[in-house]
C-alpha positions in Angstrom: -9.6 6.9 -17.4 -10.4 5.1 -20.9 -9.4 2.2 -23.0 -6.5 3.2 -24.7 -5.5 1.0 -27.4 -2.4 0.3 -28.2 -1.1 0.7 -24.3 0.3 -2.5 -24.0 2.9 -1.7 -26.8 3.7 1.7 -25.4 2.0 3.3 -28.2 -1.7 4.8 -27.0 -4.0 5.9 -29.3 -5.0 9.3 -28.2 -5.1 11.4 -31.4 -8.7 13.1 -31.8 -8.5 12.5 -35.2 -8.1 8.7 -34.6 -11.4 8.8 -32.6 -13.9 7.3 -35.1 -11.0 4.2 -35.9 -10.3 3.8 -32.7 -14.0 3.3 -31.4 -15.0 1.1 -34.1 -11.9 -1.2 -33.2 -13.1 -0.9 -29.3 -16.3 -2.0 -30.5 -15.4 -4.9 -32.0 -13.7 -6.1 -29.2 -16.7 -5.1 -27.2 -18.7 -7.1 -29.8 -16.5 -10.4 -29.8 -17.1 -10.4 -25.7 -12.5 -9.7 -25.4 -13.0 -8.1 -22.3 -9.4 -9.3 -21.0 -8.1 -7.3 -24.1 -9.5 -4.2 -23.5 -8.6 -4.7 -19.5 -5.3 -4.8 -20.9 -5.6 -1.4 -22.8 -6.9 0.3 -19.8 -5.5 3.7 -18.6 -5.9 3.5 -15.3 -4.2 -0.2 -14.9 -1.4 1.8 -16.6 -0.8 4.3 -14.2 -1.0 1.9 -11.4 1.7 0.0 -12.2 3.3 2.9 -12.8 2.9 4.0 -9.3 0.7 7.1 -10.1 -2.7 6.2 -8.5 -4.4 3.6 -6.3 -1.2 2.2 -4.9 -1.3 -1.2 -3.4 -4.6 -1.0 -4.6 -6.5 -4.6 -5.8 -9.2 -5.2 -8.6 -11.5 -8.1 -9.5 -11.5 -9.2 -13.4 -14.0 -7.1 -15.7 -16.2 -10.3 -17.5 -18.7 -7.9 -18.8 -18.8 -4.9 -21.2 -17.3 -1.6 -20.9 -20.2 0.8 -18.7 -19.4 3.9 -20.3 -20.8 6.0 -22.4 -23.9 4.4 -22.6 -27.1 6.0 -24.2 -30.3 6.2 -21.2 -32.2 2.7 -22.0 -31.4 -1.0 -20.6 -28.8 -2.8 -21.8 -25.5 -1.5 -23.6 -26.0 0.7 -26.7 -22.6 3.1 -26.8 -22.5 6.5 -27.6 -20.0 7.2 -30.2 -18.7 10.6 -28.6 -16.6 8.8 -25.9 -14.7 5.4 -26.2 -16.6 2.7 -24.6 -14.1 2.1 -20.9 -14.7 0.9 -17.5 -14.9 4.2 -16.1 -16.8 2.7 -12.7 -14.9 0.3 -10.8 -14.4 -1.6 -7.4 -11.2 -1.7 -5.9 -10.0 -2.6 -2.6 -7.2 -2.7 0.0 -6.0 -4.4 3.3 -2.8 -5.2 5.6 -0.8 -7.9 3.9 -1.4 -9.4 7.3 -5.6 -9.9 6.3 -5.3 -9.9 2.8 -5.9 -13.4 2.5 -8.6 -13.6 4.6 -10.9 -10.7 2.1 -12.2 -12.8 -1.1 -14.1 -11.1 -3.6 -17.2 -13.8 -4.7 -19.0 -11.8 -7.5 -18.8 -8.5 -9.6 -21.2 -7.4 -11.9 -22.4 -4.9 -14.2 -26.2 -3.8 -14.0 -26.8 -3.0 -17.7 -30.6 -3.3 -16.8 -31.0 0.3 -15.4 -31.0 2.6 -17.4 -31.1 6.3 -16.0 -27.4 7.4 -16.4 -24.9 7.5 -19.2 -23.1 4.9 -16.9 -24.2 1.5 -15.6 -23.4 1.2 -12.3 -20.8 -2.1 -10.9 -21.6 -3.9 -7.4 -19.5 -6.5 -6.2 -19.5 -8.9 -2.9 -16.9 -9.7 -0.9 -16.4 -12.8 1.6 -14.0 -11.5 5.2 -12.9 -14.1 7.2 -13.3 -11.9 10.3 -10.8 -12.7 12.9 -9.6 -11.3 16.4 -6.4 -9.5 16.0 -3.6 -10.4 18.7 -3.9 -8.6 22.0 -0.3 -6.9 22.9 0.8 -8.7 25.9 1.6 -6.7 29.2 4.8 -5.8 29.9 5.5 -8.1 32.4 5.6 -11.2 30.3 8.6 -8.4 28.1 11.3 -11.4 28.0 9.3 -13.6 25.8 8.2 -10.5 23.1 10.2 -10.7 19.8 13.7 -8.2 19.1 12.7 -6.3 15.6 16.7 -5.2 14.6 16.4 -3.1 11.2 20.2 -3.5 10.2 20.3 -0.7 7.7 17.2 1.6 6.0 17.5 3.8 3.0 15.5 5.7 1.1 15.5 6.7 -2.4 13.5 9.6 -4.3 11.4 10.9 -1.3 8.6 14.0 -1.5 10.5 17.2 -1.6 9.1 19.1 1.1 11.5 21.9 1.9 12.2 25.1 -0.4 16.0 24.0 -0.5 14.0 21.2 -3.1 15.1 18.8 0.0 13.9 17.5 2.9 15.1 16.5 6.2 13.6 13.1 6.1 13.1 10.1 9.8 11.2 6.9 10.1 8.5 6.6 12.4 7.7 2.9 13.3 4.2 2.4 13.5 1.9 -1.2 14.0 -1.4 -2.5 13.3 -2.9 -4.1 15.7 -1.8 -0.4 17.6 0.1 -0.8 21.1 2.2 -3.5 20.0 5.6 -1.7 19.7 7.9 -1.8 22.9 10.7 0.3 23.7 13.4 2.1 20.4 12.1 5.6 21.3 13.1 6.7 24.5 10.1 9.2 25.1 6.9 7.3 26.6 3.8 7.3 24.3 6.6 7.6 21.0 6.6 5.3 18.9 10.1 3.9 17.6 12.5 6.3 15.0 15.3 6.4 12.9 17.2 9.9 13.3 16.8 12.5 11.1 18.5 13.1 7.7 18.9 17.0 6.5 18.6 18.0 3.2 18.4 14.4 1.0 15.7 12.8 -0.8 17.8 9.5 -0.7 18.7 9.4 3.1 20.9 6.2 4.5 20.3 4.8 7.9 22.9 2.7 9.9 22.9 0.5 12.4 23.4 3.7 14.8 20.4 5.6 13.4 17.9 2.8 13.5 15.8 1.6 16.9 15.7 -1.9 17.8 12.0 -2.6 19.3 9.7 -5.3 20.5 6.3 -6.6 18.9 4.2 -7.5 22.4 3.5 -11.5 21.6 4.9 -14.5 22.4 4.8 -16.7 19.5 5.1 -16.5 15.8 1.9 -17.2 15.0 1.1 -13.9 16.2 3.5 -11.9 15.0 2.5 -13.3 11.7 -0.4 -10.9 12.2 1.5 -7.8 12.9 1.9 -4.9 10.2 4.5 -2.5 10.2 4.0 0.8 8.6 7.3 2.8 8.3 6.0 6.3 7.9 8.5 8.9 7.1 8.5 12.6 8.0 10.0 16.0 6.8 11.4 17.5 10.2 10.8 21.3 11.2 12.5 23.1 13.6 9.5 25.5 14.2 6.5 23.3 12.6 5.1 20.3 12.7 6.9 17.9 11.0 5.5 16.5 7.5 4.3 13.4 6.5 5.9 12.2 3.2 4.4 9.3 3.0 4.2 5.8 4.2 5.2 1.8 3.6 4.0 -1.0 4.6 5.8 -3.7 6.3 4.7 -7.4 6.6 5.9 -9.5 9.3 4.9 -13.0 8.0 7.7 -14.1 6.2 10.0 -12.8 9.0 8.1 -14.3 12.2 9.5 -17.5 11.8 12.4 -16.7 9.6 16.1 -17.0 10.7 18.4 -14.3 9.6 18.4 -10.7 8.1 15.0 -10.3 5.7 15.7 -8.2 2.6 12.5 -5.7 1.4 12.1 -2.7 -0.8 8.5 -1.4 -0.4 7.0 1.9 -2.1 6.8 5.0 0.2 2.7 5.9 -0.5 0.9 9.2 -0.2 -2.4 9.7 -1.2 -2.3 6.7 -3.0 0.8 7.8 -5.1 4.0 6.2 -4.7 6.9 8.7 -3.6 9.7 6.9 -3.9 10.9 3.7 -1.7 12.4 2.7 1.7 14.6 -0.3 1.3 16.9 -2.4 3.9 17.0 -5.5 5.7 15.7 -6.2 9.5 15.6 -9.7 11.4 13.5 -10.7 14.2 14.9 -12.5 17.5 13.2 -14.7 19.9 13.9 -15.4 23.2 16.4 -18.5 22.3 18.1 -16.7 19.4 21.9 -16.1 20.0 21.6 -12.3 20.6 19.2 -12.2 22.1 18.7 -9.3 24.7 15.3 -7.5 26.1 17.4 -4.6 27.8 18.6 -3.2 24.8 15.5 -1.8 23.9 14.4 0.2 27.0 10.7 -0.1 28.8 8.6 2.7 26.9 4.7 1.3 24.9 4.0 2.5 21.8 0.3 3.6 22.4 0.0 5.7 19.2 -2.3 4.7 16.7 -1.9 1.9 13.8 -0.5 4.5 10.7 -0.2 7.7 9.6 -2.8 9.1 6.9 -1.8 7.8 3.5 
């Protein structure tokens, strides 16, 4: 990835014959110390916002010269065969539920060694390191929270199948893992939605969609809970597929009354594949509605989430 000027207006300079104008106007901006400028020209920024790479991904600001293509001494002096870019970078990624709690203090550019056409980028980070909730034991099941996801749908989902379809369910996953009580009916499952054949753009109802508990007893907590809704092609004979996966924060909902409205990008390998979509509420013990049964007995012991 390189500084590409003229991004930010949809037009990118990529014409070879352009190369010696457009590294003499880099330069100058290089020069005049306009880092944010030339952040803002930067390729791979592009394609993360269009969804193409790094998804979900974070990134410090640059306050120091591009690293790349440098000549072999200390300090910066450019070769002119490649536009000066950031091509080495620190980026990082949590659970919405910790993202607050990883600060990044300092990042920095070591122009002073000088043994590699790049100069190499450190940075330091500050985690607030904190014990996740425990899932409670079943016994104390009449105080956990009702998750109830109303309706689901997803739209432009990994074609999987040689139809150019796929036959695409939810899988309800949690970090901390063990949380999730009961919506699967099989002991050791985790909660699903039914399966949808042949659609990249499947629509759940309220019949198709698991109503589950998170295994706390007070908001607080379940403020701490992720959900990853990880959706898979189904097979008859094979195992089924991982399309990909999105990821679910429960702190706006803990303490929230009513049906919570998200649309979250469906990940894999770091490339968005579409997006799940739908609304879900949470009910405590003295909600109106309220009723432990109606989610049978099983633990979710699976793991947190599915490779992304």
């Amino acid at each position: 990835y390189r500084v590409g000027l003229g991004i930010p207006a949809g037009k990118p300079r990529e014409a070879k014959e352009d190369h010696d104008a457009h590294w003499a106007e880099v330069q100058a901006l290089v020069s005049a110390g306009k880092f944010a400028e030339l952040m803002a020209c930067d390729q791979l920024r592009a394609q993360q916002r269009a969804g193409r790479v790094f998804v979900g991904f974070r990134e410090g600001e640059y306050a120091f010269p591009p690293t790349f293509k440098v000549n072999r001494v200390r300090g910066f002096d450019y070769k002119k065969q490649r536009i000066s870019s950031y091509c080495d970078r620190v980026l990082w990624k949590s659970t919405p539920a910790a993202a607050d709690r990883v600060t990044l203090a300092a990042l920095a550019a070591h122009a002073e060694l000088g043994t590699s056409d790049h100069k190499p980028v450190s940075a330091t980070f500050v985690v607030q390191c904190a014990p996740p909730p425990a899932p409670l034991p079943k016994a104390r099941a009449g105080e956990f929270p009702i998750i109830q996801f109303h309706s689901l749908k997803g739209s432009g989902l990994l074609a999987l199948d040689p139809n150019g379809k796929s036959d695409p369910f939810v899988k309800f996953l949690a970090n901390p893992p063990g949380m999730l009580r009961g919506g699967s009916g099989k002991a050791g499952e985790p909660p699903a939605t039914k399966m949808k054949p042949k659609t990249l753009d499947p629509e759940y109802g309220a019949g198709d969609l698991p109503a589950f508990q998170a295994a706390v007893a007070t908001p607080a907590d379940l403020a701490r809970v992720t959900l990853f809704l990880s959706v898979f092609d189904w097979d008859r004979l094979n195992a089924d597929d991982h399309m990909g996966q999105a990821t679910l924060s429960l702190a706006a909902a803990a303490a929230a009354k009513g049906p919570q409205s998200f649309e979250l990008p469906v990940v894999r390998g770091s490339v968005q594949r579409g997006t799940l979509s739908g609304s879900f509420e949470v009910l405590w013990p003295s909600d109106a509605g309220y009723d432990a049964s109606t989610v049978g007995a099983n633990l979710d012991n699976r793991g947190c989430c599915s490779i992304m």
